[in-house]
C-alpha positions as CSV (number, residue, x, y, z in Angstrom):
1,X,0.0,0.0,0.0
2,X,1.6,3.4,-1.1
3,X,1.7,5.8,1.9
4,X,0.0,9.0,1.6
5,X,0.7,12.0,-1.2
6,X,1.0,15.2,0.7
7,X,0.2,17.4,-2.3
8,X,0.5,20.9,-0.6
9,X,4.6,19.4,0.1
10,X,4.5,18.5,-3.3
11,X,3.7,21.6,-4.5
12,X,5.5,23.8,-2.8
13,X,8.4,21.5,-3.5
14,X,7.4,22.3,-7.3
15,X,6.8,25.9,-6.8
16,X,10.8,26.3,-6.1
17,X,12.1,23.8,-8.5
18,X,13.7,24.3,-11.3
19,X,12.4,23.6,-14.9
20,X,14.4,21.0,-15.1
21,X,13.1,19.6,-11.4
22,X,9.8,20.9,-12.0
23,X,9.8,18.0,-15.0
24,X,11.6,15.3,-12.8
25,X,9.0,16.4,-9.9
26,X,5.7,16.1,-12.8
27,X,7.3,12.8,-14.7
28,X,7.6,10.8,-11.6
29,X,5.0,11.9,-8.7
30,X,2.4,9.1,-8.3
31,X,-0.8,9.1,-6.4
32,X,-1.7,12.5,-7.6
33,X,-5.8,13.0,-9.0
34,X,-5.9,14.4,-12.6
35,X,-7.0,17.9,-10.7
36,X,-3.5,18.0,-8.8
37,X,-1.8,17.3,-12.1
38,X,-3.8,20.2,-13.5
39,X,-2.8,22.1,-10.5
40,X,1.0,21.6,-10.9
41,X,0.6,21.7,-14.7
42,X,-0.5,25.7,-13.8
43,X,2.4,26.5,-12.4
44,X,4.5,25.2,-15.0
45,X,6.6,27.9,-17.4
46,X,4.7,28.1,-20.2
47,X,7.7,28.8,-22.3
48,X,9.2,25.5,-21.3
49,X,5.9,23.5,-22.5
50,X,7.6,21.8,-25.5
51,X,10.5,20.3,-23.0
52,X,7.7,18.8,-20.6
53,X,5.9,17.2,-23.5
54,X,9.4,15.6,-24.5
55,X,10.1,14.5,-21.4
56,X,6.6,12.8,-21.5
57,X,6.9,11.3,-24.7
């Protein structure tokens, strides 16, 4: 059984990151509802879209 997702950790983590750890943070986070996603996906540099959608490839 997978232990609880503390989201609001997890996004503040984001929040601070990198681009680069923003991706590593988005890529590998599991246990997260397609609304946190969403949430996360917000606060992602719209600039660096393209390099997300590689990453996801």
């Amino acid at each position: 059984m997978q232990p609880a997702v503390n989201f609001e950790e997890i996004k503040e983590r984001f929040r601070k990151a990198s681009v680069d750890e923003k991706i590593e943070i988005y890529t590998t986070t599991q246990g997260l509802t397609v609304e946190q996603f969403k949430e996360l996906l917000r606060m992602f540099p719209l600039q660096h879209l393209d390099k997300l959608e590689r990453a996801m490839g």
